[in-house]
C-alpha positions as CSV (number, residue, x, y, z in Angstrom):
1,X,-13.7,-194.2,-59.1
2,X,-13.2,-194.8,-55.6
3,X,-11.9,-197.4,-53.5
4,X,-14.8,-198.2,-52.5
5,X,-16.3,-198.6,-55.5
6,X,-13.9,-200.8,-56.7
7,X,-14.4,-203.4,-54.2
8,X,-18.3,-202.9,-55.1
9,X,-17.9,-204.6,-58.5
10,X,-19.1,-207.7,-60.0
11,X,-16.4,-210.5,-58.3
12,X,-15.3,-208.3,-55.5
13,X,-17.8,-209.7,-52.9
14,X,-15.4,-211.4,-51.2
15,X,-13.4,-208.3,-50.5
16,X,-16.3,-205.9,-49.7
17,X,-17.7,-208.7,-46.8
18,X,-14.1,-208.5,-45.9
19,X,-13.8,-205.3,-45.5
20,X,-16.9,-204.7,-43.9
21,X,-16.2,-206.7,-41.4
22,X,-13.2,-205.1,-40.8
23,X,-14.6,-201.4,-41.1
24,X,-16.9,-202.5,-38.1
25,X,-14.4,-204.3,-35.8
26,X,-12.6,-200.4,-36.2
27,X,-15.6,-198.5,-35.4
28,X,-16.5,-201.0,-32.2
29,X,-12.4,-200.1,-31.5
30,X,-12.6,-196.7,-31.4
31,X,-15.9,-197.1,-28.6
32,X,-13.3,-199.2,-26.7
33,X,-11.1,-195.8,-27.0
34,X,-12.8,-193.4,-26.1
35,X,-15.0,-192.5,-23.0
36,X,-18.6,-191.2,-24.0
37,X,-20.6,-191.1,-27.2
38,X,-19.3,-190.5,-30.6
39,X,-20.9,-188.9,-33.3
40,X,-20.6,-190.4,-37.0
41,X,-18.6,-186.7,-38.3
42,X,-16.0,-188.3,-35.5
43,X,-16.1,-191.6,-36.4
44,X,-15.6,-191.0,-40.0
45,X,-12.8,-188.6,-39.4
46,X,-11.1,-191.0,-36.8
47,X,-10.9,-193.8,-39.5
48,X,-10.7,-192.5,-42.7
49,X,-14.1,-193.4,-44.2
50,X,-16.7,-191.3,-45.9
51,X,-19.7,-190.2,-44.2
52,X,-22.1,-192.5,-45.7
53,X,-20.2,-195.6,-45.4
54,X,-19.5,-195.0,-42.1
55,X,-23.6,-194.3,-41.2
56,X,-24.3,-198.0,-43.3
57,X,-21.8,-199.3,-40.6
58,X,-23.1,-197.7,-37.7
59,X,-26.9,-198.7,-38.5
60,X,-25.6,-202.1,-39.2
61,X,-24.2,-202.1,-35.8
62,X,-27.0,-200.4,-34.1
63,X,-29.5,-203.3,-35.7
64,X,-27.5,-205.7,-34.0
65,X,-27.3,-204.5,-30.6
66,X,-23.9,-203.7,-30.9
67,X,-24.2,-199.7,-30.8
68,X,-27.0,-197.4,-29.7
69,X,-28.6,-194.0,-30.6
70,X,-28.4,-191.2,-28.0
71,X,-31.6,-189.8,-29.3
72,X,-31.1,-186.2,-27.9
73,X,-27.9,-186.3,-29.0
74,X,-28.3,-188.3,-31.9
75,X,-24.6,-190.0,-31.0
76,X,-24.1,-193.5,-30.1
77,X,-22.6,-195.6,-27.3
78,X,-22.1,-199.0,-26.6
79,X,-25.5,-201.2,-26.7
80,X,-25.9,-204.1,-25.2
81,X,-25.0,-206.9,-27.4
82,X,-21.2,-205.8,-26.7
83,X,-22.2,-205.9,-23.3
84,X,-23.1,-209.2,-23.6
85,X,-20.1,-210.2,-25.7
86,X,-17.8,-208.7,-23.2
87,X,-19.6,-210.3,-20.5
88,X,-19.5,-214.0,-21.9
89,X,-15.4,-213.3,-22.8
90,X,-15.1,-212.2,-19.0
91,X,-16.9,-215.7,-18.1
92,X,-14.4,-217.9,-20.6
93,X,-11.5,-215.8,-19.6
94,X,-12.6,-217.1,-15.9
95,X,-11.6,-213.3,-15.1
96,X,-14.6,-213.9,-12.5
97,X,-12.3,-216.4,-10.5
98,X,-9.5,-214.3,-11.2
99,X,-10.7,-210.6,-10.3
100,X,-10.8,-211.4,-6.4
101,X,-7.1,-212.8,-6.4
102,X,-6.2,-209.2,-8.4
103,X,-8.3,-207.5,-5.8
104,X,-6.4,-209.0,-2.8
105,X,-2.8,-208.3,-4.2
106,X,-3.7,-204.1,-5.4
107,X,-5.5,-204.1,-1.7
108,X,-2.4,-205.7,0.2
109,X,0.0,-203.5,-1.7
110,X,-1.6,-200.4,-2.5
111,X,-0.2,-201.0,-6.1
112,X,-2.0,-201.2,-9.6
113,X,-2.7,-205.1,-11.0
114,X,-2.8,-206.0,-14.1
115,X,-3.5,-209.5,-15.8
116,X,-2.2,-210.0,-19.4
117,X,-2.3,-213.0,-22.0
118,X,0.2,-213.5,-25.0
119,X,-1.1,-212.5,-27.9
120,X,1.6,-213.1,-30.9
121,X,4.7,-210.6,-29.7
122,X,2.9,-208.6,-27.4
123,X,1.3,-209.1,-24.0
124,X,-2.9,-207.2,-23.9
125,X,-3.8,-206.5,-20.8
126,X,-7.3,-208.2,-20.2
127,X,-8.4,-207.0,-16.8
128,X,-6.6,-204.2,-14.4
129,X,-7.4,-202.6,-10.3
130,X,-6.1,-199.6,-10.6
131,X,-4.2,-198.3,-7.4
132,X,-6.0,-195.9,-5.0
133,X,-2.7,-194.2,-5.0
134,X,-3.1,-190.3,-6.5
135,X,0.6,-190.9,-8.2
136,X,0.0,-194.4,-10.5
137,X,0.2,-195.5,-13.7
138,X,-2.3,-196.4,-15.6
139,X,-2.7,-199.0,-18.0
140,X,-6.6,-200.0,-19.4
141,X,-7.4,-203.5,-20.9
142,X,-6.5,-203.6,-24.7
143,X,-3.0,-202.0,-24.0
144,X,-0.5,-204.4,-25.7
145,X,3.1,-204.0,-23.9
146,X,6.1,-206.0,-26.1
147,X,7.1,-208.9,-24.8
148,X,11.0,-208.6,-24.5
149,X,10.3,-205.1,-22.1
150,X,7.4,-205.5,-19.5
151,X,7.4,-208.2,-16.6
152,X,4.6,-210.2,-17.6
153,X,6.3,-210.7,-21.1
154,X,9.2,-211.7,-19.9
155,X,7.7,-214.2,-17.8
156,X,5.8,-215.5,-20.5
157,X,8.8,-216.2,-22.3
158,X,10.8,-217.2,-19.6
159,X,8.3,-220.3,-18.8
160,X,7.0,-220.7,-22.1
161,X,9.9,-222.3,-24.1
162,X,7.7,-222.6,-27.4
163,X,7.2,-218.9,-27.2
164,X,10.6,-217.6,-26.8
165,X,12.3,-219.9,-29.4
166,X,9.2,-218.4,-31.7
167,X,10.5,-214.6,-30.5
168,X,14.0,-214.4,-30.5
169,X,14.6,-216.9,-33.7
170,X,16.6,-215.2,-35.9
171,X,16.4,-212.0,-34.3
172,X,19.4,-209.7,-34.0
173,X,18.4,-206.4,-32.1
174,X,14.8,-205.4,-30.4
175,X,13.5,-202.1,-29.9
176,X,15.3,-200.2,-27.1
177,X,12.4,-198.3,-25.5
178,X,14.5,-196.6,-22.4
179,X,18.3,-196.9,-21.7
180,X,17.3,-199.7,-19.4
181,X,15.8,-202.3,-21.8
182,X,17.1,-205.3,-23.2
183,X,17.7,-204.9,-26.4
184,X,19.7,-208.0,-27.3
185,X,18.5,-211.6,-27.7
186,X,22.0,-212.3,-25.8
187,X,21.1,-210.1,-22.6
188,X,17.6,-210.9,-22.6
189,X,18.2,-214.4,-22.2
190,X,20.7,-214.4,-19.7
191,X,17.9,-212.0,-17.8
192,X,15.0,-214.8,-18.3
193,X,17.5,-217.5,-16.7
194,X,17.2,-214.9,-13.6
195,X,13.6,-214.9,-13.9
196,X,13.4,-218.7,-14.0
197,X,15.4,-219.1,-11.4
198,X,13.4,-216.6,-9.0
199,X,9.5,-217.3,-10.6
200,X,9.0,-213.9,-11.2
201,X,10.1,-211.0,-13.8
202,X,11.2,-207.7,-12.7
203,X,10.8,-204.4,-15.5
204,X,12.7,-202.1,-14.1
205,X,11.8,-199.1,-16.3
206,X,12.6,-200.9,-19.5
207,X,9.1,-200.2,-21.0
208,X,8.8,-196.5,-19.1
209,X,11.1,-194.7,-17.3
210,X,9.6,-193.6,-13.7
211,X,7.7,-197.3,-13.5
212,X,8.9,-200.2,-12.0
213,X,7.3,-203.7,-12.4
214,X,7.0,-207.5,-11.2
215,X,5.7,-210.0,-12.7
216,X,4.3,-213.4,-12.4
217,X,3.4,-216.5,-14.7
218,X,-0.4,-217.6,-14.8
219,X,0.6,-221.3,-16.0
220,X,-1.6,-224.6,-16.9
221,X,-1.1,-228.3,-15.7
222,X,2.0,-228.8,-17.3
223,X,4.0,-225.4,-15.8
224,X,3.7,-223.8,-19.4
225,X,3.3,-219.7,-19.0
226,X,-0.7,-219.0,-20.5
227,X,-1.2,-215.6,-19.2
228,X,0.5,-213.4,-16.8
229,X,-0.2,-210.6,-13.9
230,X,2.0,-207.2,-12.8
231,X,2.4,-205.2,-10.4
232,X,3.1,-202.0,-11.6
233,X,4.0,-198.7,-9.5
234,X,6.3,-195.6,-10.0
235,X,9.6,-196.0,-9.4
236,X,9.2,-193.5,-6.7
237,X,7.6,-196.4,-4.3
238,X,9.8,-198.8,-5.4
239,X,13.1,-198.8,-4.2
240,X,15.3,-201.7,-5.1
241,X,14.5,-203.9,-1.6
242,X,11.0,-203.5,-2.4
243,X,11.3,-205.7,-5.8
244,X,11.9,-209.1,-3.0
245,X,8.8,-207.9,-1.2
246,X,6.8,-207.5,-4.5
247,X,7.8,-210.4,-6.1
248,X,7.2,-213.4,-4.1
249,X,3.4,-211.5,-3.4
250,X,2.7,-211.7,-7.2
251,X,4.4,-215.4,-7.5
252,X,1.8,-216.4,-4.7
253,X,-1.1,-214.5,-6.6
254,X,-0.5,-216.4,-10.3
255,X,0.2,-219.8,-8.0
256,X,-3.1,-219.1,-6.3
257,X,-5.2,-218.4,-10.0
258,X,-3.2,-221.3,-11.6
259,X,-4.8,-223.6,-9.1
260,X,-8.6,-221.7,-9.2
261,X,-8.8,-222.6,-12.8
262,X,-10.2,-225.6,-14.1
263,X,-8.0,-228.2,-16.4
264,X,-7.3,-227.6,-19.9
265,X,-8.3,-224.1,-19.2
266,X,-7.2,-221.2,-22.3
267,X,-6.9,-217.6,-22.2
C-alpha cells in the first residue's frame, strides 16, 4: 500500500487536506521556477508524485484559475488567478510605491536593486531591477539569502534588536559560505555595530565571491528594520572607495520608501 493510500483511509482526512494543500503550493513553486510551460510527465518527475495525483492537482488548479491548458501543447502555465494573487500581494507589499525609488537608484548607478523582507533566518527577495550591465548578478524574487552573510540581512539584524537576539541566541558557529564571511556570533556583532554606526551594511563577497554589496534598512515609525534593499554588483565595479559612494545612495533610497509608506505599514 502506498503512501498515498494510507493517508486516503478512514481518519486520515486531516492529513490528506493537508497534504493536498501542500502538493499544490509545490506544483504552483515549481511555475515560479521555471520559465515556460510544464507538462504533468515534468511536474510529477520534479516532485516526486505519481502521474495521476499530480493530473488531480493540476485540474484542481486549472478549475481555479490558478494554472492553464496550452491546448496545442496540452501543457500549462500560469492562469490568471495567480496573476491576480500576485498582483494584490504587489499592492499590500506597497511594491507600487516602492518600484520607482528601486528604479531611480539601478538607473543612477547602473547597478542591480533588490528589495528583501525577513522571513525567519533568511532574507526573500520580493522585487528586483536588474542592471543593464552585460556583466551582473542576478538574483529573481523568491531567492532567500541568510541573514548573517548578505547586506540586507545584516541590516535587518543590525536595526532590528528583537531579530538578532532571536538569531544568534545560543548559537556558536554559522555557515561559512566564502573565506570572507562571518562565521562567528562574536565577529558578526562587532561588524553590525559598524553597520549601525554607518546606516548601511556592506557584503563584501561573504555570500559569493566576485559580488560585492550594500545595503540599507526599510524601517517603520519606530526605526525597527521591516524589510531591506541592495545594491549588488561584481566586485569587478566595486573597488573599495566605491562602497562610501554606494552606501549613503542606498541609505537615502530605504530613507526615501520608509517615508512613502503609510503608518503601521507590514511587509
Amino acid at each position: 500500500m502506498s503512501a498515498e493510500d494510507r493517508d486516503a483511509r478512514p481518519g486520515g482526512g486531516s492529513v490528506v487536506g493537508a497534504q493536498t494543500i501542500s502538493r499544490a503550493f509545490a506544483v504552483l513553486h515549481l511555475f515560479r521556477e521555471h520559465r515556460g510551460d510544464l507538462g504533468v510527465g515534468v511536474i510529477s518527475k520534479e516532485l516526486g508524485l505519481n502521474v495521476s495525483t499530480t493530473h488531480r492537482i493540476v485540474r484542481a488548479l486549472v478549475s481555479e484559475g490558478y494554472l492553464a491548458q496550452n491546448e496545442d501543447s496540452e501543457r500549462y502555465y500560469l492562469g490568471t488567478g495567480a496573476l491576480l494573487l500576485g498582483q494584490a500581494a504587489h499592492r499590500n507589499f506597497g511594491l507600487d510605491v516602492v518600484y520607482p525609488v528601486l528604479q531611480h537608484v539601478a538607473a543612477s548607478t547602473g547597478e542591480s536593486v533588490n528589495l528583501g523582507v525577513l522571513s525567519g533566518a533568511t532574507a526573500v527577495v520580493v522585487e528586483r531591477i536588474e542592471s543593464a550591465e552585460p556583466l551582473r548578478f542576478t538574483q529573481p524574487p523568491g531567492t532567500r539569502v541568510p541573514l548573517h552573510a548578505s547586506s540586507m540581512g545584516k541590516v535587518l539584524l543590525a536595526f532590528n534588536g528583537e531579530t538578532e537576539q532571536r538569531v544568534l541566541r545560543g548559537v556558536k558557529r554559522m555557515e561559512r559560505l566564502t573565506p570572507n564571511t562571518f562565521a562567528t556570533p562574536k565577529e558578526l556583532r562587532s561588524e553590525l555595530e559598524h553597520t549601525r554606526a554607518r546606516g548601511w551594511s556592506i557584503d563584501n563577497e561573504e555570500l559569493t565571491l566576485g559580488v560585492r554589496c550594500v545595503g540599507a534598512p526599510i524601517c517603520d515609525g519606530g526605526g525597527i528594520a521591516r524589510a531591506a534593499i541592495a545594491i549588488q554588483a561584481p566586485a569587478v565595479r566595486v573597488p573599495d572607495e566605491r562602497f562610501d559612494e554606494l552606501g549613503p545612495v542606498a541609505m537615502r533610497a530605504a530613507k526615501e520608501i520608509s517615508a512613502l509608506l503609510p503608518p503601521g505599514h507590514t511587509f
